[in-house]
BADO-952581 format. One record per residue (C-alpha): x, y, z; residue number from 1; residue in three letters. Coordinates in Angstrom, 1 decimal, always signed. Last residue first. Example, Ala and Ser with C-alpha at 12.3 -4.5 7.8 and 13.67 -1.06 7.14 Angstrom:
BEGIN
> xx_yy_zz_rovo_zadren
> +13.7_-1.1_+7.1_2_ser .
> +12.3_-4.5_+7.8_1_ala .
***
This chain:
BEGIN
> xx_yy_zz_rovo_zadren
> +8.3_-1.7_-18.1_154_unk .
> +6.0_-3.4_-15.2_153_unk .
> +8.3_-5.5_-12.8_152_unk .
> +7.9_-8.6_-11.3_151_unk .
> +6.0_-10.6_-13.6_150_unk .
> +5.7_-14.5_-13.1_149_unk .
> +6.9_-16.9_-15.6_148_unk .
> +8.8_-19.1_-13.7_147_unk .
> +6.6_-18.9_-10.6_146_unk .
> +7.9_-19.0_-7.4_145_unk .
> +10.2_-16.1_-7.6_144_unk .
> +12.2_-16.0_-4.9_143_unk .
> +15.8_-16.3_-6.5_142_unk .
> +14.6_-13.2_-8.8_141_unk .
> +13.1_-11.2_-5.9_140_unk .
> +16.3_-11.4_-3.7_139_unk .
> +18.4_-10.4_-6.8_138_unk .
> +16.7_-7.2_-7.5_137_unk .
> +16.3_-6.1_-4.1_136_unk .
> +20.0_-7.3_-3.5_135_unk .
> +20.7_-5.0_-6.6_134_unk .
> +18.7_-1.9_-5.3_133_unk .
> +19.9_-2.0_-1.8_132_unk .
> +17.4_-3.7_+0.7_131_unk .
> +15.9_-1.3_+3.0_130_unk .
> +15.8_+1.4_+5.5_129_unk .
> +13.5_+3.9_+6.7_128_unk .
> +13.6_+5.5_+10.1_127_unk .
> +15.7_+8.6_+9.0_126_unk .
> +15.6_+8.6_+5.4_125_unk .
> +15.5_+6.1_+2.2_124_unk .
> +18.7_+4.1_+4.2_123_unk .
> +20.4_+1.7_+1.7_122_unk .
> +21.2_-1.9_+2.6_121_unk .
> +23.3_-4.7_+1.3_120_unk .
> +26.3_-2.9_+1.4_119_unk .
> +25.6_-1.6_+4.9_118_unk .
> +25.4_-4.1_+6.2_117_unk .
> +25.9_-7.5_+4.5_116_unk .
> +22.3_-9.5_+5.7_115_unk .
> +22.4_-13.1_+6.0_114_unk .
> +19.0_-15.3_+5.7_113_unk .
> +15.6_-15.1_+6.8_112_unk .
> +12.6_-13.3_+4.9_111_unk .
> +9.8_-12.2_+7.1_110_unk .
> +6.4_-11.7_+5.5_109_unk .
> +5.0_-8.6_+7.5_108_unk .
> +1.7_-7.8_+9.5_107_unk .
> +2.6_-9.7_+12.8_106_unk .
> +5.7_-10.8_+12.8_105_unk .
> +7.0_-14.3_+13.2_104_unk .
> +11.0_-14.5_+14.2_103_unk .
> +14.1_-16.8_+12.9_102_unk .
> +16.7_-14.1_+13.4_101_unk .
> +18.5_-12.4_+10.9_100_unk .
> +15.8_-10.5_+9.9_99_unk .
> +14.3_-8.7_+6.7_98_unk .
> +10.9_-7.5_+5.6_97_unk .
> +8.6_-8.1_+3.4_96_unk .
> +4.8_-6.1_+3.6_95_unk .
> +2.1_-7.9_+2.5_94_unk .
> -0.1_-8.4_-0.3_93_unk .
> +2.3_-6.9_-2.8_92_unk .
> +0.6_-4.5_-5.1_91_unk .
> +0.8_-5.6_-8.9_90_unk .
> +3.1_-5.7_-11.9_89_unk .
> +5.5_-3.0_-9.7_88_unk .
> +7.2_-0.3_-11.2_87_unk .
> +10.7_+0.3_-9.3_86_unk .
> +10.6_+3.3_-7.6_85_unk .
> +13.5_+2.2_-5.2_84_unk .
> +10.8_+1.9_-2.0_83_unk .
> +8.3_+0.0_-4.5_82_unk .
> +11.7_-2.5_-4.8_81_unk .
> +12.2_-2.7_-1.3_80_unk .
> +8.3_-3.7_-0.5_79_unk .
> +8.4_-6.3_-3.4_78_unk .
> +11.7_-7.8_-1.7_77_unk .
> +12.6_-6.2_+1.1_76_unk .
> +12.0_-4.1_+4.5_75_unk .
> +15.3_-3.7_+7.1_74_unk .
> +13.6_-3.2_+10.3_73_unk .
> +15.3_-1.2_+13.0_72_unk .
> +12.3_+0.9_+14.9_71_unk .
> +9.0_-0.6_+14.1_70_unk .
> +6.2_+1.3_+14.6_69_unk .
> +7.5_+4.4_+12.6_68_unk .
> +8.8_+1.9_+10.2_67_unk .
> +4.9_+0.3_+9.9_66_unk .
> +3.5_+3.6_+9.5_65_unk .
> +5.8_+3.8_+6.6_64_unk .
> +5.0_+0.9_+4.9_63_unk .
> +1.1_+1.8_+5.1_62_unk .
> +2.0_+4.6_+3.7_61_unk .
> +3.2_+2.7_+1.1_60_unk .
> +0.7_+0.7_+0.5_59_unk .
> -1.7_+3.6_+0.2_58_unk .
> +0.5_+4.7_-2.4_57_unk .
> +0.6_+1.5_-4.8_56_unk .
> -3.0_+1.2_-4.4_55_unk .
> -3.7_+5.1_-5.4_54_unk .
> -4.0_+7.6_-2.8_53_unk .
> -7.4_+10.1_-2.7_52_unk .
> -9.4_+7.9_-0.4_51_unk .
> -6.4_+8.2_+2.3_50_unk .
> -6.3_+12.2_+2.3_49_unk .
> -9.9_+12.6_+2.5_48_unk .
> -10.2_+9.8_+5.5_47_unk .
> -7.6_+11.8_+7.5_46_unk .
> -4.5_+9.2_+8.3_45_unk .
> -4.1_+6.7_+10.7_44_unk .
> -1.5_+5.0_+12.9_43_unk .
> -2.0_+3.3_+16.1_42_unk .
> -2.8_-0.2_+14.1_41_unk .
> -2.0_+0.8_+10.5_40_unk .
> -3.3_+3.2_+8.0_39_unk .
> -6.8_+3.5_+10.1_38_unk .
> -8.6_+5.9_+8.0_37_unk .
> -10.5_+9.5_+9.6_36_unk .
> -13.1_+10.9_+9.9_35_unk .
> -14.6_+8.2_+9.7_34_unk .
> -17.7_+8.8_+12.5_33_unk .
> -16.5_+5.7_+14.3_32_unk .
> -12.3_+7.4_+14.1_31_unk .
> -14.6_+11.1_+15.6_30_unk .
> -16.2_+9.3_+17.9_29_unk .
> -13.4_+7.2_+19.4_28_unk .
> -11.2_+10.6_+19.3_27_unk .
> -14.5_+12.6_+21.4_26_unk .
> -14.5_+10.0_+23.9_25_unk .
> -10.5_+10.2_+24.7_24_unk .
> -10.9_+13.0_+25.2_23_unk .
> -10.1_+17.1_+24.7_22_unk .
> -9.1_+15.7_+21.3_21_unk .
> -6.3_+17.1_+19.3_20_unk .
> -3.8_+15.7_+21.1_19_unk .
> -5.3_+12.6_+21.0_18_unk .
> -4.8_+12.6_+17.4_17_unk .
> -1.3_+13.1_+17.5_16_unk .
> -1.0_+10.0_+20.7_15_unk .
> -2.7_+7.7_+17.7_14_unk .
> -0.1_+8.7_+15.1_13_unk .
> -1.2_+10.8_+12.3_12_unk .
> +0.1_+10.3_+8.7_11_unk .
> +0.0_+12.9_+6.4_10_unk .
> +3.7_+14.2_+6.5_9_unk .
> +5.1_+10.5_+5.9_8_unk .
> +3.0_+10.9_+2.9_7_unk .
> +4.5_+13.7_+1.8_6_unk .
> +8.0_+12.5_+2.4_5_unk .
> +7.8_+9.8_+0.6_4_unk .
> +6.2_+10.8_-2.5_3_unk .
> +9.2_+13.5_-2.4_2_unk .
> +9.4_+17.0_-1.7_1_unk .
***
């Protein structure tokens, strides 16, 4: 199983949880009590299971509550590349995506521009799609704002 897949398996959408709950009173008590982490708005996770991910986990989790959200999106950049396995320098701050369109999301940084599907995209699994490996690699050189920043740990 892959890092992927077991955290997909660990999150809990808010309609899961209130499965569980004969009300709605006893979910609100139990997400006040911490029982469990908010991942993402509607999405959570049990608090045990979220205090035990690294950074670089917990922010993908959060990248995949985001795809269960979020039918369609293409992510990129930093977001692609910790999708590909590629070792990061540091945690991006947000989650990149990609659009056609000129839109503002909530939660993401949207990159604009043209989009070659499906050579320019690779599909992780169902849900979960993303820059291929050498437009990641390319998008994050052109939008390097620093000339001497690090992308990649070797």
């Amino acid at each position: 199983m892959t890092q992927l897949e077991t955290l997909a398996q660990k999150l809990l959408t808010i309609r899961e949880l209130s499965a569980r709950y004969s009300s709605r009173y006893q979910l609100e008590r139990a997400i006040a009590r911490g029982c469990y982490s908010r991942v993402t708005r509607g999405t959570y996770m049990h608090r045990r299971d979220w205090e035990e991910l690294t950074g670089e986990q917990g922010y993908l989790a959060r990248v995949l509550a985001l795809a269960l959200q979020n039918q369609g999106i293409i992510f990129s950049h930093e977001t692609a590349a910790l999708l590909h396995g590629l070792p990061l320098a540091s945690i991006p701050a947000s989650v990149h995506i990609y659009s056609p369109y000129r839109t503002r999301v909530r939660d993401f940084t949207v990159h604009h521009g043209e989009l070659h599907l499906p050579t320019d995209s690779t599909v992780f699994r169902p849900g979960i799609r993303a820059t291929s490996l050498a437009r990641t690699l390319d998008d994050m050189v052109v939008e390097a704002s620093e000339p001497r920043r690090t992308l990649v740990r070797l």
